[in-house]
C-alpha positions in Angstrom: 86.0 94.0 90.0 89.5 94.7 90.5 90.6 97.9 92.0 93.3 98.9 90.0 94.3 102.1 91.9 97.3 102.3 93.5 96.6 103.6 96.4 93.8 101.4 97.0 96.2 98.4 96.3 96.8 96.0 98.4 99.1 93.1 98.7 97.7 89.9 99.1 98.6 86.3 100.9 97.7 83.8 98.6 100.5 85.6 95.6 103.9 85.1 95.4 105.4 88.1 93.9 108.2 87.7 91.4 108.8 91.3 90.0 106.8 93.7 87.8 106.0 93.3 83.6 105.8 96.6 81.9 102.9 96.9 79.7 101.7 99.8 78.0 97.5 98.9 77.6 97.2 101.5 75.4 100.1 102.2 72.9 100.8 106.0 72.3 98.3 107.9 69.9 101.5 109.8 68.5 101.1 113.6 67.6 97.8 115.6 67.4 95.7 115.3 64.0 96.5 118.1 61.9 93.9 120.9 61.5 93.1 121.7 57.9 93.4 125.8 56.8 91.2 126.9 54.4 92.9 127.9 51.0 94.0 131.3 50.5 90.4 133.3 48.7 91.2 136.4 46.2 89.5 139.5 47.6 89.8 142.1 44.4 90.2 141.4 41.0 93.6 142.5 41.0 94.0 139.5 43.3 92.2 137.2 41.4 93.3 133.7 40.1 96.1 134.4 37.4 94.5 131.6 35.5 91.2 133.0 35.7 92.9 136.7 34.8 94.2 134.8 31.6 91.1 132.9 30.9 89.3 136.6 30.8 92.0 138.3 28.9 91.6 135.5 26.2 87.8 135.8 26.1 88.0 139.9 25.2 90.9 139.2 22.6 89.1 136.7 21.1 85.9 139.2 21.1 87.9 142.4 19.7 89.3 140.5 16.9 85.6 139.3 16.1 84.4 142.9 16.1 87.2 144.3 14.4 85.4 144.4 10.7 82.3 145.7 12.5 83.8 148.5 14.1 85.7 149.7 10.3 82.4 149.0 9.0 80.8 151.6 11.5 83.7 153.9 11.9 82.9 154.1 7.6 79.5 154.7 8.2 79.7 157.3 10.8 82.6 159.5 8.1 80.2 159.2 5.6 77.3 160.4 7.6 79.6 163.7 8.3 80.4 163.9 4.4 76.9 163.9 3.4 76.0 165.8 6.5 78.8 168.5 5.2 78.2 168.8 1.9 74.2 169.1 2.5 75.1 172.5 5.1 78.0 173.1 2.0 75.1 173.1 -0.9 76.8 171.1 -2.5 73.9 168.0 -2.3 70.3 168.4 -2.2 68.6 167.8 1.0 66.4 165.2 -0.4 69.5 163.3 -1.6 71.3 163.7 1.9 68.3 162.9 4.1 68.6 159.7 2.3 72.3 159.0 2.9 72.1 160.0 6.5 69.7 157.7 7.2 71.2 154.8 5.1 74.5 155.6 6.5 73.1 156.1 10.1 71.2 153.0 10.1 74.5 150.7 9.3 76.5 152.4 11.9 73.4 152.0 14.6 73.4 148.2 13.8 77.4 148.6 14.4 77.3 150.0 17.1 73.9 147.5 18.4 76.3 144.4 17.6 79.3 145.9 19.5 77.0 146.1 22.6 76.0 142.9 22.2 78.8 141.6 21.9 79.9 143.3 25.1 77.3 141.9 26.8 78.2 138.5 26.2 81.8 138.8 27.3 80.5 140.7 30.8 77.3 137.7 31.0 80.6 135.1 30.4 82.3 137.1 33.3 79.4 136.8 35.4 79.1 133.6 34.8 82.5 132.6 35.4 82.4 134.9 38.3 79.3 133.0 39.6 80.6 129.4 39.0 83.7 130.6 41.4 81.5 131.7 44.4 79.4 128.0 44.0 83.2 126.6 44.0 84.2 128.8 47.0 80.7 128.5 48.8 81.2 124.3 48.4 85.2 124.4 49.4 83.9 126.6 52.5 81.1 123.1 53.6 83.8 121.4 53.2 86.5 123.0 55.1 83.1 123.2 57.9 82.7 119.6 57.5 86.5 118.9 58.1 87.1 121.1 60.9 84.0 118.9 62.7 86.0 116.1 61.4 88.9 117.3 62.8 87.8 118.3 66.2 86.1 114.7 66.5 89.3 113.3 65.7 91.1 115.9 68.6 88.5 115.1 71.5 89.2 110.9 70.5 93.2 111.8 69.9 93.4 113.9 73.3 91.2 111.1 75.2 94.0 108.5 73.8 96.3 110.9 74.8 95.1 111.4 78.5 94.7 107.3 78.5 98.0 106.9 77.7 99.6 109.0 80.0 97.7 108.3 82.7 98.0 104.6 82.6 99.4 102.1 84.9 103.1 100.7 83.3 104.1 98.7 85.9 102.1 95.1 86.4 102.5 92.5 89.3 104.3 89.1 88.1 102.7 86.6 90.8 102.4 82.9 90.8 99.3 81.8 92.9 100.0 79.9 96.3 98.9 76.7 94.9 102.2 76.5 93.2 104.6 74.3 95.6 108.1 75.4 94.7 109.8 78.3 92.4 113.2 76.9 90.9 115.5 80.0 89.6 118.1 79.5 86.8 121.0 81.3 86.3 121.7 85.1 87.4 124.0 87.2 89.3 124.8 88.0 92.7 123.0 91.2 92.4 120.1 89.6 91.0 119.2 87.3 93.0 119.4 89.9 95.8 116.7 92.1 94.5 114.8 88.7 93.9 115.4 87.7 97.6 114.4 91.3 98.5 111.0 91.6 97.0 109.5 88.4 97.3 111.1 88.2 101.1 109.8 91.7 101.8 106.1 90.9 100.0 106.0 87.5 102.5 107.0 89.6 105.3 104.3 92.2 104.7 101.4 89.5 104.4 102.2 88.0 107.7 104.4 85.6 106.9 107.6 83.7 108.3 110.7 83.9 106.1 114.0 81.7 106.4 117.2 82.5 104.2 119.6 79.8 103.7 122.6 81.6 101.7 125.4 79.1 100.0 126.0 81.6 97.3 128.2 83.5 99.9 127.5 87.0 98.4 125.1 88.1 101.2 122.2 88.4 99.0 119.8 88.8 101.8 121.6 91.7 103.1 119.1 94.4 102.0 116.2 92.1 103.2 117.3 91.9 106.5 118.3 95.9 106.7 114.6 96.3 105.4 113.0 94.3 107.9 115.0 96.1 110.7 113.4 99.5 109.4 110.1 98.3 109.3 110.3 97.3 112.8 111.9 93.4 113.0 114.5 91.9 114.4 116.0 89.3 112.0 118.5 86.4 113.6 121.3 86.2 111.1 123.8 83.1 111.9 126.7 83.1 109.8 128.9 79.7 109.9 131.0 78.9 111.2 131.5 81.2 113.7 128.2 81.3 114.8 128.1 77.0 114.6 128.6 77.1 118.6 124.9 79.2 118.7 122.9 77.4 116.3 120.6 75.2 117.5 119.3 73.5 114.2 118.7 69.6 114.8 119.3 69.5 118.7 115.6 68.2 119.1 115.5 65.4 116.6 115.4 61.8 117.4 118.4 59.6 116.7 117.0 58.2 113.8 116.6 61.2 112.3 120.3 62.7 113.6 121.8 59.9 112.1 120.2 60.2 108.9 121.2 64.0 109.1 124.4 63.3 109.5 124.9 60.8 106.9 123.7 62.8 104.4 126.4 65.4 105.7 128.8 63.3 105.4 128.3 62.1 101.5 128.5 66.2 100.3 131.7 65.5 99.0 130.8 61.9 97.9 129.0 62.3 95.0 129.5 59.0 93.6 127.8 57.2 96.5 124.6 55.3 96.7 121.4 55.1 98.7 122.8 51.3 99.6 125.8 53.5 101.2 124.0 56.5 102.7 122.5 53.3 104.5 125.5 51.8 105.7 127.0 55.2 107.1 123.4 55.3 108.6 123.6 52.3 110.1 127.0 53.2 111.9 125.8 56.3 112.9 122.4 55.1 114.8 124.0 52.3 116.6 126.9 54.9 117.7 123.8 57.2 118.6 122.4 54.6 120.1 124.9 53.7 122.3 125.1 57.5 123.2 121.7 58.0 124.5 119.4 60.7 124.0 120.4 64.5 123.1 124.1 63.4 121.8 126.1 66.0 120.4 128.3 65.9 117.0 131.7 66.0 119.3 130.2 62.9 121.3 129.5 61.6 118.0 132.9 62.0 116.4 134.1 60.8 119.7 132.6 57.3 119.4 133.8 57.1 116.0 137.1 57.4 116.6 137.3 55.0 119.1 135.6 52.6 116.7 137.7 53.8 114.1 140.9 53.0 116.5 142.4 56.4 115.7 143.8 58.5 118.6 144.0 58.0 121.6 140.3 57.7 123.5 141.6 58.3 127.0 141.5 61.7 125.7 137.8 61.6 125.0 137.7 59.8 128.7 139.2 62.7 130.3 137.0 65.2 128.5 133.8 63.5 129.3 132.9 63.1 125.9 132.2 59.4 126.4 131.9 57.0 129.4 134.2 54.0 129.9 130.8 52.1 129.6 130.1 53.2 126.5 133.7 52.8 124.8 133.1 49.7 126.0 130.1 49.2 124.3 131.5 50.5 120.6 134.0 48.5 121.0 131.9 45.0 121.0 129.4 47.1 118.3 130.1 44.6 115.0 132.1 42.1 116.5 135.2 41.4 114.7 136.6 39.7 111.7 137.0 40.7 107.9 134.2 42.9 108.0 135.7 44.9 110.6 138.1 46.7 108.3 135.3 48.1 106.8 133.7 50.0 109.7 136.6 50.9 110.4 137.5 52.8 107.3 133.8 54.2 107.0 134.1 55.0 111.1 137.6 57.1 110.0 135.8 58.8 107.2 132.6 59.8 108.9 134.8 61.2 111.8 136.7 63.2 109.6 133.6 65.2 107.9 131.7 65.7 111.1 134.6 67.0 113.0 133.9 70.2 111.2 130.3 70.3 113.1 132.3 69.0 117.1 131.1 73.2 118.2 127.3 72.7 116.7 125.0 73.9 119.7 127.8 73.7 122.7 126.6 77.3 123.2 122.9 77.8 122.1 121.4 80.5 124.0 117.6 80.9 123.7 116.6 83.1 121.2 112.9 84.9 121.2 110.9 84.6 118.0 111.8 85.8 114.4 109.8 86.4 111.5 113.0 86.8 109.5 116.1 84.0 109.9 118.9 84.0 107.7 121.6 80.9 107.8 124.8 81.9 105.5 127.7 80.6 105.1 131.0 82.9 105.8 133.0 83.6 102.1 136.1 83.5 104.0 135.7 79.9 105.4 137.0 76.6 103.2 134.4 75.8 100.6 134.2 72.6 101.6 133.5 73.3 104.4 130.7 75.4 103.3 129.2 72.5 101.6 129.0 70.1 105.0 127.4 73.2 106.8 125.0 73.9 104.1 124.0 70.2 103.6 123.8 70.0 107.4 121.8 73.0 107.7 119.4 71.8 104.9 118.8 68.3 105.8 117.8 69.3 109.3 115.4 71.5 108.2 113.9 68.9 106.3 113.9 66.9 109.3 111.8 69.6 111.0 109.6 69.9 108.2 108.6 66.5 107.9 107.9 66.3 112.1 105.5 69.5 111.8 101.9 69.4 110.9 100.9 71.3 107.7 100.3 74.8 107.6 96.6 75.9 107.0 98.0 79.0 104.8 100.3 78.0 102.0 103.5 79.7 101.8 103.0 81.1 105.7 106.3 79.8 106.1 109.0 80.0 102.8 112.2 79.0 102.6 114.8 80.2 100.1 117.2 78.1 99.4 120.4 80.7 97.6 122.8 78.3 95.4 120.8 75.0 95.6 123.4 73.9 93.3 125.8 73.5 95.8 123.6 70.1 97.2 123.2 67.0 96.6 120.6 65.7 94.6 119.3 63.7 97.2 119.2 65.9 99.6 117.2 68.8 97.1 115.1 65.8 96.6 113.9 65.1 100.3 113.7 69.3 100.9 111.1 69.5 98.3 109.0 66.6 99.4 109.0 67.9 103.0 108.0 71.4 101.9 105.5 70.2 99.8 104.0 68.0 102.5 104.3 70.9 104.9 102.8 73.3 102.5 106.0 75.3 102.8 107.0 77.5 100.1 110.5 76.8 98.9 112.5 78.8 96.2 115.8 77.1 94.9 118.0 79.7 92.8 120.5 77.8 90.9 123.7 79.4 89.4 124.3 77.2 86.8 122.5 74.4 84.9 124.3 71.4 86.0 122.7 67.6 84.9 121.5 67.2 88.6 119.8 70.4 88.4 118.1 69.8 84.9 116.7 66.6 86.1 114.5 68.6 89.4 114.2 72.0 87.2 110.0 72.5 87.1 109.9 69.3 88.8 106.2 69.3 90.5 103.7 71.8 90.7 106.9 74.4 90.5 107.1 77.9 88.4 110.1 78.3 86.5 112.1 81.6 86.3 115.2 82.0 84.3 117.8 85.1 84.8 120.4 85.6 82.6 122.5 83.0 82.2 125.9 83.5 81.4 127.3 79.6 80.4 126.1 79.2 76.2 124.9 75.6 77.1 122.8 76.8 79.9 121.6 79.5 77.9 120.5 76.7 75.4 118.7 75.0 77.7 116.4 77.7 79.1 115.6 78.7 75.6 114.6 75.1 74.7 112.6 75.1 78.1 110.8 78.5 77.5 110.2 78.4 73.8 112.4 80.1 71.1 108.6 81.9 69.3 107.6 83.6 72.5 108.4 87.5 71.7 108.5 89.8 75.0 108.8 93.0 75.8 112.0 94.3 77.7 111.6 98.3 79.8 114.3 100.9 78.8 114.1 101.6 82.6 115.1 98.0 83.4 118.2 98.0 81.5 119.1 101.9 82.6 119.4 100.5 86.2 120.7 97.5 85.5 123.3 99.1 84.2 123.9 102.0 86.9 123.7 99.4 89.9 127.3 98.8 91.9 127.9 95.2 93.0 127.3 93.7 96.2 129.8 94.8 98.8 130.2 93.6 102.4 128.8 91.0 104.3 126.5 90.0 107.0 126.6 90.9 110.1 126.2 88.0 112.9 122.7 88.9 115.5 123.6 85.9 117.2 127.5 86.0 118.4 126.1 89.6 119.7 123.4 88.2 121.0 121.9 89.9 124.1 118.6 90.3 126.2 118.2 94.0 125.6 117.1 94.5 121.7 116.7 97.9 119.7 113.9 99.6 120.1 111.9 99.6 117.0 109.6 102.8 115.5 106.5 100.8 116.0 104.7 103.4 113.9 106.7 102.9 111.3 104.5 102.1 108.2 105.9 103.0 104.8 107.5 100.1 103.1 107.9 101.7 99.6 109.3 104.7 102.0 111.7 101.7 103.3 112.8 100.4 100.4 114.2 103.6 99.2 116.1 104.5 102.1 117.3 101.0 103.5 118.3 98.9 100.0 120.5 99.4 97.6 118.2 98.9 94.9 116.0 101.9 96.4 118.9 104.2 96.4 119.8 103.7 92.5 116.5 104.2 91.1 115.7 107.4 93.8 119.2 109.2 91.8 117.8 108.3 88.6 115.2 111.8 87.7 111.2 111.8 87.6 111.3 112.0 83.6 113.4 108.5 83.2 111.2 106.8 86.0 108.3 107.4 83.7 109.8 106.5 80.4 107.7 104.9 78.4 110.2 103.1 76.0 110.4 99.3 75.7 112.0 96.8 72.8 111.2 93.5 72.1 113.2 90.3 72.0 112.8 86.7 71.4 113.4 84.1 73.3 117.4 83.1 72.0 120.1 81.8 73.6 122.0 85.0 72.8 119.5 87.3 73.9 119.5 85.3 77.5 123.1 85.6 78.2 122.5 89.6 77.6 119.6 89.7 80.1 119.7 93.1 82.6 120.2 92.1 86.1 117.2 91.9 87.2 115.4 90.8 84.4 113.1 87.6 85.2 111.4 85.1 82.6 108.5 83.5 84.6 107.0 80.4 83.1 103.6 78.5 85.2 101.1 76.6 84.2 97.4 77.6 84.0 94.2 76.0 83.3 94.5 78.1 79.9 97.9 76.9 79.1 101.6 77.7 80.2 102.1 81.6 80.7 105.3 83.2 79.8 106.2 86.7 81.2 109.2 88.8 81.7 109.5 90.5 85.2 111.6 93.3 86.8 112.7 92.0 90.0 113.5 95.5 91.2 111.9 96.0 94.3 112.4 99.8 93.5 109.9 99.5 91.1 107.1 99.7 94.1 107.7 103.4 94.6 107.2 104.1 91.0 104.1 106.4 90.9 102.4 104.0 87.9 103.1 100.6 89.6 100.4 98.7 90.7 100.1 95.5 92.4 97.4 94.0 90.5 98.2 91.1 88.0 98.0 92.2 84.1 95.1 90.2 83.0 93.1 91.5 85.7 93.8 95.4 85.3 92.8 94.6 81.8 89.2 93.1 82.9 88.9 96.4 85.1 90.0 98.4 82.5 87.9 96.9 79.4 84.8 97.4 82.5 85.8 101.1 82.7 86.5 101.8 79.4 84.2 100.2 76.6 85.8 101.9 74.2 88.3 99.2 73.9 85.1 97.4 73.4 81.7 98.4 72.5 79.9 101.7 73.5 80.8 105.3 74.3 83.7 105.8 76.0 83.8 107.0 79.4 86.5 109.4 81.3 89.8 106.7 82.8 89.9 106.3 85.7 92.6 108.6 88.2 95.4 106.9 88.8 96.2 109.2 91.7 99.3 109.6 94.0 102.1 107.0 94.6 101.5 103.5 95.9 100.4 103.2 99.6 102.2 103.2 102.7 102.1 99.6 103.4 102.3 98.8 107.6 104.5 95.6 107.8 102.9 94.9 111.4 99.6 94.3 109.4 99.0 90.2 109.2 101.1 89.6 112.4 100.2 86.9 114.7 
């Protein structure tokens, strides 16, 4: 079972992190239940119901009006008794007579006055009963006030159990692709974004023991906080930046002429799009009988020397005097294709290939021997000619290709990546023969693409590749990725995402050359040195923004949904990233944060969603079946993660 805590977390080799999804597992239970209050009870009569008061006054009105006749009929009675009674003392009437009066008399007033207390009686048994009839209706509101303050507590222990859940849950998923996935192609994005993409999955490589080489055509020094972050955590990255550092590099000096020649042609047709494989051959075949001529370990100005002299342009007692070429061998290109018609035509594709690689004549003249790097960046300088920019980037690439295809294949996937910044910028060709050699290699390779163009379209998912689209700012484009992704897939975008996006300044700067600087004494390194989420906030950019924004809006728990629209892709946050693989289930479709901040976040963990939910369903069957059982503590912060681990 997955352990899903994050201080138990650990990264591991065979993923290629992307960013982090925000999920919330369990959604918020929302306020407490309400507790029910029992209904206010009358404690005297002069509190009593003022129906129930009514009610009662009705009943004796009713009564007195029945009784009325009786009590004139007995009030008559009783007067007459006292008459008789008087005039019997008086003399005026026999006692004989009066006995019998008083006792007629008497006896009508006693059954009165009997019927009057029955009558009494019947209103105080009514009251009694009424009375009675309340205290069964309080005694059964009082059960059921019992029975719904059980109900209720129940309610709080499951409500306050939700409640703990929810706050204590992870938020922050890994977004990984497994390492049986060749290539990752990136559309679209920004400068900025595509930094904290380089930056986490370069860092995450790093960490597992891996070998990481940059090669940045976008010109915005995206790898910038990579490289600072690998300095802290004890490397030493070698950072060439062309041209000035052209005279250093020493990419290519070890490949045969075959291959040289084929490097070089491909150089050379960067700003000939138009041209074929049937011409990249012919410039080949120039080149390798030039090389050929030259003899082993020939440099690019020996190279552009030969071709001018078969070009006829200049003057080669120059070259002569320099010792780029021998008398022999001008000799020798001279008498190379013999002459005729034809010659016209070396001689103009002689004149062209001289003019491209004369912006490579300084490649290697001063290579100095360098001590191993797990970290090597290649960029090209923003203030150099962009076409320029384009022959050392082709150059760059194609050698590497070159080197690819000579080494055996790795025994771990991705143990060596390449990251290709503004693959745009290349030929199709040339993308074409990169990914074959990776993928032969078992090399990981990640293209980012700026824009969409037809050639790009064509190798986009191209493979065994994951997909990832950043916002996309050209409509078309936008289009495109929408069609690619599907329109009906609905996913869920972080508040927190957007707030940084939004706060983040752009890329300033650039890089900073290791190699013209270059010396035998490096900078010591804190060997002990072992927090990487510690690192990141002090050494990137990215880690800076998100340490200014508070505690309370790390932890926000706020997200909106979005489908997947053209419109709603041009207004993707920075570092937003739409993940698309295949699996054996089907093709998956996640939304990443490529903010490598997000690692310090105190609910990020580096497990993959679908298995924090198996661990969670295992450690809470209430999702399921069964009594729940307490969640799990989520404890501190992730861990301090020790870049030396996984070195060789």
């Amino acid at each position: 079972m997955t352990d899903v805590h994050p201080e138990h977390a650990q990264l591991q080799a065979d993923r290629i992190y992307l960013g982090w999804q925000y999920i919330l597992l369990h959604p918020d239970p929302g306020p407490p239940p309400r507790r029910p209050s029992p209904a206010e009870e009358p404690s005297t009569a002069a509190e009593q119901d003022p129906a129930q008061l009514e009610m009662l006054r009705r009943e004796r009105l009713q009564e007195d009006m029945l009784n009325r006749p009786v009590r004139l009929v007995r009030l008559f009675m009783l007067v007459l008794t006292v008459l008789i009674l008087a005039a019997a003392l008086s003399g005026y009437l026999a006692w004989s007579f009066a006995l019998v009066g008083l006792v007629a008399a008497g006896g009508v007033a006693g059954i009165c006055s009997y019927a009057l207390l029955q009558g009494d009686r019947a209103v105080k048994y009514r009251v009694l009963e009424q009375q009675a009839r309340n205290e069964r209706q309080r005694q059964e509101r009082d059960k059921e006030l019992f029975r719904a303050q059980e109900e209720h507590a129940q309610r709080y222990r499951e409500w306050q159990e939700s409640k703990e859940r929810h706050d204590r849950q992870l938020t922050w998923y890994a977004v990984a692709v497994p390492d049986e996935i060749d290539r990752i192609d990136v559309a679209g994005g920004t400068l900025p974004g595509w930094s904290a993409l380089v930056t986490l999955l370069g860092a995450t490589r790093l960490y597992s023991g891996g070998h990481l080489t940059v090669l940045d055509l976008s010109e915005g020094a995206i790898a910038k906080d990579l490289i600072e972050l690998a300095r802290k955590g004890g490397d030493d990255p070698l950072v060439w930046v062309l041209p000035v550092d052209l005279p250093k590099l020493d990419l290519g000096a070890t490949l045969k002429p075959e291959a040289f020649a084929d490097v070089l042609a491909h150089v050379v047709s960067v700003s000939e799009e138009h041209r074929t494989t049937r011409d990249l051959s012919f410039d080949n075949a120039i080149l390798e009988r030039v090389l050929e001529v030259l003899g082993e370990n020939a440099t690019i100005s020996q190279v552009t020397a030969a071709l001018r002299a078969l070009a006829q342009v200049g003057d080669p007692r120059d070259d002569l005097r320099f010792g780029l070429i021998t008398a022999t061998q001008l000799e020798r290109i001279g008498t190379l294709f013999g002459r005729g018609v034809s010659d016209r035509v070396v001689i103009e594709r002689a004149w062209a290939l001289e003019s491209q690689l004369r912006k490579l004549e300084t490649l290697g003249t001063e290579a100095v021997r360098l001590p191993p790097a797990r970290l090597r960046v290649v960029s090209m300088d923003r203030q150099a000619g962009v076409f320029g920019n384009r022959v050392l980037g082709t150059y760059v690439a194609t050698a590497l290709t070159h080197i690819l295809r000579q080494s055996a294949a790795s025994d771990r996937p991705w143990y060596h990546t390449i990251i290709v910044a503004g693959a745009d910028k290349l030929r199709g060709d040339v993308l074409d023969r990169l990914m074959d050699a990776c993928e032969t290699s078992r090399t990981g390779l990640v293209l980012t693409y700026r824009s969409l163009t037809p050639t790009v379209r064509e190798r986009l998912g191209r493979g065994h590749a994951a997909v990832a689209f950043m916002r996309l700012g050209n409509a078309e484009d936008a289009r495109v990725a929408s069609e690619h992704v599907g329109t009906e897939h609905r996913l869920e975008l972080a508040q927190l995402t957007e707030t940084i996006s939004d706060s983040l300044p752009g890329l300033d700067g650039g890089y900073t050359s290791t190699i013209a600087q270059f010396d035998d004494e490096r900078e010591d390194r804190d060997e002990n040195h072992a927090d990487l989420a510690g690192d990141i906030t002090e050494s990137t950019e990215w880690g800076r923004t998100a340490d200014k924004i508070s505690e309370k809006e790390r932890v926000l728990q706020r997200s909106r949904e979005f489908l997947v629209e053209p419109h709603q892709l041009q207004q993707l946050p920075t570092t937003s990233v739409i993940v698309t693989d295949a699996t054996a289930q089907g093709r998956r479709v996640r939304l990443a944060d490529a903010n490598p901040a997000i690692l310090t976040f105190p609910k990020t963990t580096l497990g993959e969603l679908e298995d924090v939910r198996e661990a969670v369903l295992a450690l809470d069957p209430r999702d399921g079946d069964g009594d729940a059982e307490p969640p799990p503590n989520l404890g501190p912060p992730p861990p301090r993660l020790d870049w030396r681990k996984g070195r060789q």
